[in-house]
C-alpha positions as CSV (number, residue, x, y, z in Angstrom):
1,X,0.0,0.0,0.0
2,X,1.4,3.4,-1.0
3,X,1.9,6.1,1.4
4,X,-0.3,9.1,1.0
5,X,0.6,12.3,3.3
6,X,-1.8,15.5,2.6
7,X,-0.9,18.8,1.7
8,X,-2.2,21.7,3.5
9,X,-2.4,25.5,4.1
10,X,-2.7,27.3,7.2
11,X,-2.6,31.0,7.7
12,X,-0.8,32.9,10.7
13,X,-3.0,36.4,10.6
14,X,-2.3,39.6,13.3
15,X,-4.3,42.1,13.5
16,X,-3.5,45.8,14.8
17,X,-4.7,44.8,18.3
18,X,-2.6,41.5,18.9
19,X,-5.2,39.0,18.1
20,X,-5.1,36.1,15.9
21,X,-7.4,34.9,13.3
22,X,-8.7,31.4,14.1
23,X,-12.2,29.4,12.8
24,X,-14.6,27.8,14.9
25,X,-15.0,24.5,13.2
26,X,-17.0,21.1,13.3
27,X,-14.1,18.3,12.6
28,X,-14.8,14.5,13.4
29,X,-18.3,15.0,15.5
30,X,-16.3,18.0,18.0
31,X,-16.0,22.2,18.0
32,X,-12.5,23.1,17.8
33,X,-10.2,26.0,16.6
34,X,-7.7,26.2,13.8
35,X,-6.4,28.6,11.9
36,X,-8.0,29.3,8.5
37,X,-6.4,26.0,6.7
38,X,-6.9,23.3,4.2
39,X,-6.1,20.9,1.5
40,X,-4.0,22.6,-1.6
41,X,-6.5,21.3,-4.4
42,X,-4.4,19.7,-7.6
43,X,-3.0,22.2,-10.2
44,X,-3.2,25.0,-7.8
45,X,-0.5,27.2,-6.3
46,X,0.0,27.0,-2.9
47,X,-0.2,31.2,-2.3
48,X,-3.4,30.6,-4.1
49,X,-4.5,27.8,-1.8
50,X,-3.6,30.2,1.2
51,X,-5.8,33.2,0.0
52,X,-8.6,30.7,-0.8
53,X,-8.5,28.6,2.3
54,X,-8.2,32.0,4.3
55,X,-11.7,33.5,2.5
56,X,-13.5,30.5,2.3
57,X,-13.4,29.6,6.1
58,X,-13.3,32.9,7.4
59,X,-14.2,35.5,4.8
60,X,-11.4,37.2,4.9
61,X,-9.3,38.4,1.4
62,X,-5.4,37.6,3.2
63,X,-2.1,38.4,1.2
64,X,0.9,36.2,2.1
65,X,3.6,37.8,3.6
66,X,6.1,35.4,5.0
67,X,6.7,31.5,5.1
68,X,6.4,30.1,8.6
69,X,7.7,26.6,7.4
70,X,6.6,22.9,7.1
71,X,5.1,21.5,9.8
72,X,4.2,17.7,9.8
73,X,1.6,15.6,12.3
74,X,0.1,12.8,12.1
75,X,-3.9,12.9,13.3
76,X,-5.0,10.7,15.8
77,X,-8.4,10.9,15.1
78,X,-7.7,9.3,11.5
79,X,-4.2,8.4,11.3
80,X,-3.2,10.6,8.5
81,X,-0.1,12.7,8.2
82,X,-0.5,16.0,7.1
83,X,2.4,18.4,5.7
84,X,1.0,22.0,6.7
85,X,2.5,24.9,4.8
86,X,2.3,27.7,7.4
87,X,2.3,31.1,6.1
88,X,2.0,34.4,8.0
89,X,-0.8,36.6,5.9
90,X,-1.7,40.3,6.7
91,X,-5.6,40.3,6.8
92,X,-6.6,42.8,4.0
93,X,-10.2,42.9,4.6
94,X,-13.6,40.8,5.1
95,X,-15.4,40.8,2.0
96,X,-17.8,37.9,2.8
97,X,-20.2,35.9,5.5
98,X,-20.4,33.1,3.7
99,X,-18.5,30.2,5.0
100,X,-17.3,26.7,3.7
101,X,-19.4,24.0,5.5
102,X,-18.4,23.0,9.1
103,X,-17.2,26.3,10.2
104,X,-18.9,28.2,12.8
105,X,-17.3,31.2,12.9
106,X,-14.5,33.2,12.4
107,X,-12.9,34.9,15.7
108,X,-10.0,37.3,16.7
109,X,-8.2,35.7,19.6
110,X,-5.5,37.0,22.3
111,X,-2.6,34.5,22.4
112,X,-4.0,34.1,25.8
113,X,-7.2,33.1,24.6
114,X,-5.8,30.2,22.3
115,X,-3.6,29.1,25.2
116,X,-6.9,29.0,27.1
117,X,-8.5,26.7,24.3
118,X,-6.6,24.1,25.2
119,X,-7.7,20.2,23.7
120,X,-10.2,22.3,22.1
121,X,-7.6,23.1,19.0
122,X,-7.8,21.0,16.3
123,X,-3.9,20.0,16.5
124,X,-1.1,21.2,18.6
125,X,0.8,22.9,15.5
126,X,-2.3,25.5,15.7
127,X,-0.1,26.6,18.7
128,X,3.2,25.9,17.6
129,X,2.2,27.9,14.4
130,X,1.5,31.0,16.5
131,X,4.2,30.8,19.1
132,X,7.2,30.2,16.0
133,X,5.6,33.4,14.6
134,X,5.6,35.5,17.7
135,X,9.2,34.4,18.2
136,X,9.9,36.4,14.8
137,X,10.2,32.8,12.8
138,X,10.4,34.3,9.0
139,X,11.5,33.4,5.5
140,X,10.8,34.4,2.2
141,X,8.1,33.6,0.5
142,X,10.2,32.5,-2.3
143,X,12.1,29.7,0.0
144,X,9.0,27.2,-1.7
145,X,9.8,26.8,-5.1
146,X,5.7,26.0,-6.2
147,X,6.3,25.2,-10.2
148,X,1.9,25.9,-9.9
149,X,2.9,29.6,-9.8
C-alpha cells in the first residue's frame, strides 16, 4: 500500500490589536479551533491555496507575507499525516459571511485566549504555528519553489 501524506495551508493572521485569526470549526463529531487552513487542491498554487483557504473559512481576502515553514503531524483521530504549509498573511479585509461548510465562525483571539483553548484546537501545531511566529520565525516567500505559480 502506498503512502499518501496530505498537503495543506494554514494562515498565521495579526491584526493591529494582537489577536489572531482562528475558525470555529465542526471536525470528526467535536467544535474546535484552527487557523483558517486546508487541502491545496491539484493544479493550484499553494499562495493561491492560502488566499482561498483563508476567504472561504473565514471571509477574509489575506495576502501572504512570510513562510512560517513545514510543519508535519500525524492525526490521531484518523491516522493521516498532514504536511501543513504555514504562512503568515496580513488580513486585508472581510469581503464575505459566507462560509465553507463545518465552520462556525470566524474569531479574533488573544494568544492568551488560544492558550486557554486548550484540547479544544484542532492540532497542537495551531499553537506551535503561532508561538514560532511571535518568536519572529520568518522566511521568504520565495524559500517554496511551487512550479503551480
Amino acid at each position: 500500500m502506498t503512502w499518501k501524506p496530505h498537503a495543506t495551508v494554514a494562515v498565521v493572521a495579526e491584526d493591529e490589536q494582537g489577536r489572531f485569526l482562528l475558525v470555529e470549526e465542526k471536525s470528526h463529531g467535536k467544535v474546535v479551533f484552527n487557523q483558517p487552513a486546508g487541502h491545496i487542491e491539484e493544479g493550484e498554487a499553494i499562495l493561491d491555496a492560502v488566499r482561498r483557504e483563508a476567504l472561504e473559512e473565514t471571509g477574509w481576502q489575506v495576502e501572504p507575507e512570510s513562510f512560517l515553514g513545514v510543519y508535519t503531524y500525524k492525526a490521531p483521530a484518523n491516522g493521516v499525516t498532514y504536511y501543513r504549509f504555514c504562512y503568515a498573511a496580513k488580513a486585508v479585509r472581510q469581503i464575505t459571511t459566507e462560509l465553507d461548510t463545518g465552520i462556525i465562525a470566524p474569531h479574533w483571539l488573544t494568544l492568551d485566549e488560544i492558550r486557554n483553548l486548550g484540547t479544544r484546537l484542532r492540532s497542537p501545531l495551531v499553537l506551535q504555528c503561532i508561538e514560532d511566529y511571535r518568536n519572529g520565525r520568518r522566511f521568504p516567500l520565495e524559500v517554496v519553489v511551487d512550479g503551480q505559480t
